[in-house]
N, C-alpha and C positions, 0 to 999 in steps of 0.2 A: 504494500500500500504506500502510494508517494503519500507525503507527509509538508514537505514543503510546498505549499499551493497557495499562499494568501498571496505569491505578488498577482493571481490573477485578477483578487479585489484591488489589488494598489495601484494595477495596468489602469485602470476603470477610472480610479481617483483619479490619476494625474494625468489622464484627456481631458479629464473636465476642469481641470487645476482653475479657479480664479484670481485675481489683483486681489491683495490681502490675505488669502488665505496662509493661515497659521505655519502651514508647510514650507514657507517661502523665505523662513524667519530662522537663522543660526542662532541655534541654544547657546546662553552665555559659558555654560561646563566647557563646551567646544574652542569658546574664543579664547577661556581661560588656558584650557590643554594648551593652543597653540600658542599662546604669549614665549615658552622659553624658547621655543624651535629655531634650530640653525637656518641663515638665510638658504634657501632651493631646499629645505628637506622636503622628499616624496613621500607623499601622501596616498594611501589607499583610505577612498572614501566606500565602503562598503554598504550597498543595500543605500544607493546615493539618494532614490527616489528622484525630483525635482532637481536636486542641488543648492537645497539651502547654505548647507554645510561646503560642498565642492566648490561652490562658484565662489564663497568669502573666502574659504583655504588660499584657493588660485589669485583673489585680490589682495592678497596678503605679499605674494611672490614667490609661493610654494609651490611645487609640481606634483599636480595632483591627478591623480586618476580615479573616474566614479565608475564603479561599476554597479549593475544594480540588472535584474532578471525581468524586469518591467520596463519594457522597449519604448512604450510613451512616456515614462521621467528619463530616460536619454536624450531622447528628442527633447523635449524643454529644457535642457543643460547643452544642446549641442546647436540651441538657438542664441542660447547667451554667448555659448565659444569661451575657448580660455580654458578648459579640459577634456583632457583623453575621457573617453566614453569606450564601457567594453560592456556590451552582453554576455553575461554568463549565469551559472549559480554560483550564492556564496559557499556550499562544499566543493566544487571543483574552480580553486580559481586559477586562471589560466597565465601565469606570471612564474619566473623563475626564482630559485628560493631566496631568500634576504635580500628582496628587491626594494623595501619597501622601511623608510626611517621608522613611521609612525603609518598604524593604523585605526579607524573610525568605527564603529559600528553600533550606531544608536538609532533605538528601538528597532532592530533587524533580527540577529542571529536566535531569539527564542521563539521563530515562526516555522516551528517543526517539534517535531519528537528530540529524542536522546542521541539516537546514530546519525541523524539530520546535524544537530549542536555537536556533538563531538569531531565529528569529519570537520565541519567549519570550524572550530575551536583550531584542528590540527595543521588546517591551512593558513589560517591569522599566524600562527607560530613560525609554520613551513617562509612565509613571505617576509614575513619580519627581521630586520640583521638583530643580531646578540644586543642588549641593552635598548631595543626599537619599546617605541609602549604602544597601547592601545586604550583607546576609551571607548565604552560602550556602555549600555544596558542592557538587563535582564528583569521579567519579572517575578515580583516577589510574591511567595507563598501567605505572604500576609494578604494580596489583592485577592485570590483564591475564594474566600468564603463570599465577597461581595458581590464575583461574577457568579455565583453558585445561588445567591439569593436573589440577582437578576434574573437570570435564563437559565433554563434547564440545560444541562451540558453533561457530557460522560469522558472516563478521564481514558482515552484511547490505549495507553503505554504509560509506563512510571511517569509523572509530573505533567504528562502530554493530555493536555482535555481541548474539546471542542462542544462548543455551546448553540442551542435554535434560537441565533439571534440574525434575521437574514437583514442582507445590507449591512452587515460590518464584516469585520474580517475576521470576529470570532468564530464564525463558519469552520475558520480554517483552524488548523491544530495550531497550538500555544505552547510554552514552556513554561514554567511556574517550579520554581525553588529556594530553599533556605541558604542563607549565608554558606552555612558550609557545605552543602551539596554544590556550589556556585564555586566555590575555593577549589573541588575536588576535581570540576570539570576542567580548568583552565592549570591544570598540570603544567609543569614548564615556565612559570610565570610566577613573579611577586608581585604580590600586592601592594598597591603603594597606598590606594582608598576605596573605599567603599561604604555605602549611602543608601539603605532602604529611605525614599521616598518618595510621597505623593504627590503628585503631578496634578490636572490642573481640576480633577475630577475626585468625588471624594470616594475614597476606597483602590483608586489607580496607584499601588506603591508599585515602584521600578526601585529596583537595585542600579546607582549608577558605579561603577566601577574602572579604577586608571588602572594598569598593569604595568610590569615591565619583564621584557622578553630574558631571560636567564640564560 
């Protein structure tokens, strides 16, 4: 059973992408990450969607690459110009190993199961040079009881649920874990921070998480 399928809902969003919308907007976690970065470090912007994040990377002076499995947010980053666009998935990414300073990946890599996240875990690692970090999200087993009290959902695979909420992309399979199941998957890696919190919706906790590659 494929597992990773929500970028079919995020294809959908970002055709109809509007002026304003929220998507369009780099998290300040992101601008903070990049504040220490050597002038040209590359960038993989992972599951880039739109290119909030890519396109301010790239305005910064960093060489950035989006890659992202939803071929309509390429296209609207490949309107703006100023970065590489690659269609792929984020378990196989198609790049040679330690190619990449610093990599990105928020709110992306928990839209699958466990073999879905861990393939991708081992390719953020595989791309990354020795001391490269990573910032990303994951959600937290704390948000679990609220989508459970929202919509009816069953949990497919360990941590892996999918709920009958149509028109989002909880359709699709989710990832959902505790601090240290979150520590255990990203093997290979220190942690430099990490942050259960609520986003902009109440009972939305994301683990945001900095890394650095060992």
């Amino acid at each position: 059973m494929k597992t990773d399928t929500a970028d079919q809902h995020w294809n959908d969003q970002w055709a109809g992408i509007e002026a304003g919308s929220k998507w369009l907007t780099p998290e300040a976690d992101v601008k903070s990450w990049a504040a220490a970065f050597a002038p040209g470090s590359r960038i993989l912007d992972l599951g880039a969607g739109v290119g909030r994040h890519a396109l301010w990377l790239a305005a910064q002076g960093f060489a950035v690459t989006a890659l992202d499995a939803a071929p309509e947010g390429l296209a609207e980053i490949d309107k703006a110009g100023g970065v590489d666009t690659i269609l792929a998935r984020m378990d196989k990414l198609p790049f040679e190993d330690h190619s990449f300073d610093h990599v990105l990946g928020w709110n992306v890599i928990y839209h699958g199961d466990e073999d879905i996240l861990l393939r991708t875990i081992a390719e953020i690692r595989r791309v990354l040079k020795p001391g490269g970090s990573y910032l990303g999200t994951m959600l937290s087993k704390r948000r679990l009881p609220h989508e459970r009290a929202t919509y009816p959902g069953r949990e497919i695979s360990r941590n892996a649920w999918v709920f009958d909420a149509p028109g989002t992309d909880k359709v699709h399979p989710h990832y959902f874990c505790s601090a240290e199941e979150l520590l255990a998957l990203f093997s290979g890696f220190e942690c430099a921070r990490l942050q259960d919190r609520e986003h902009e919706k109440p009972g939305s906790w994301h683990w945001h998480l900095t890394l650095e590659k060992l």
